[in-house]
FILO-754824 format. One line per field, with one value per residue (C-alpha): y, z, x; residue number from 1. Coordinates in steps of 0.1 Angstrom, whole numbers, plus 5000, padded with zeros to 4 digits. Layout:
BEGIN
v = c(Y	...) .
w = c(Z	...) .
u = c(X	...) .
num = c(NUM	...) .
//
This chain:
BEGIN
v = c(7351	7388	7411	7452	7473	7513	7531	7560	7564	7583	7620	7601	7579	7545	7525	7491	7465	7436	7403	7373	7344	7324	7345	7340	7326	7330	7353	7380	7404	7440	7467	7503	7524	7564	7566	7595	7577	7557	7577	7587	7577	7606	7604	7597	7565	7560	7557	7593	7616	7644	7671	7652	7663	7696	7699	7674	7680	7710	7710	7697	7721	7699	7697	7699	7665	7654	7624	7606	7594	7559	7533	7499	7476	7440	7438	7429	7402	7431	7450	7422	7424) .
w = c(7943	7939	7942	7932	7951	7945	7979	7996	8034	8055	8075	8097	8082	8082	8054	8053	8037	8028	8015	7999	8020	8007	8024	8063	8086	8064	8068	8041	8030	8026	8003	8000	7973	7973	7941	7931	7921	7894	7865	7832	7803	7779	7740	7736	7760	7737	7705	7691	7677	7706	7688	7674	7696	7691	7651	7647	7679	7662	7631	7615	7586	7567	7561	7594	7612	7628	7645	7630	7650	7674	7664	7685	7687	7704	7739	7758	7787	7808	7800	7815	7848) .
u = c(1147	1150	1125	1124	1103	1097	1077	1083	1095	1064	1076	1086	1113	1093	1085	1060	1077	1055	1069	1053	1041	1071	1095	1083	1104	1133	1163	1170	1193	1176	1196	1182	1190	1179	1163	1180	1209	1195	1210	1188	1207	1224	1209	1252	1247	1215	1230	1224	1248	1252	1234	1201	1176	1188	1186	1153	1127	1101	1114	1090	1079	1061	1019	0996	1000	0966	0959	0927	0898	0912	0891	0878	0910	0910	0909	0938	0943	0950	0923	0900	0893) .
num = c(1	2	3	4	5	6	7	8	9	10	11	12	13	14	15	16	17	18	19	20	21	22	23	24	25	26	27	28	29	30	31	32	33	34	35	36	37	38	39	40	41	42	43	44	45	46	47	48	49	50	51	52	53	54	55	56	57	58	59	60	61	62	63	64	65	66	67	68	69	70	71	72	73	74	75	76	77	78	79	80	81) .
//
């Protein structure tokens, strides 16, 4: 089983760590990672030639673009509560 967690450690360096039910009594193996090495991914690493962005984002010089009125769509599961 692996499980990913994302919290924030308190001023004064602790952090609550709460584990399923499952997990008691058992002996694990914690790894921390500072979030500030989880690397954002270049539009390059993405696919897109290096200067894409750069030559398409505002350039659009076409007719006003306006979004229309949203109109009633099918509820999802997780909109149920």
């Amino acid at each position: 089983m692996q499980i990913k967690l994302k919290s924030k450690v308190d001023a004064e360096g602790k952090l609550l760590l709460q584990l399923p039910q499952q997990l008691a009594n058992q002996e694990l193996v914690i790894i921390i990672t500072d979030s500030s090495e989880e690397k954002i991914p270049t539009p390059e690493q993405l696919g897109y030639p290096t200067d894409f962005f750069d030559k398409t984002a505002g350039k659009w010089e076409g007719e006003f673009l306006a979004r229309e009125n949203l109109v009633d769509c099918d509820r999802r599961i997780w909109d149920i509560e």
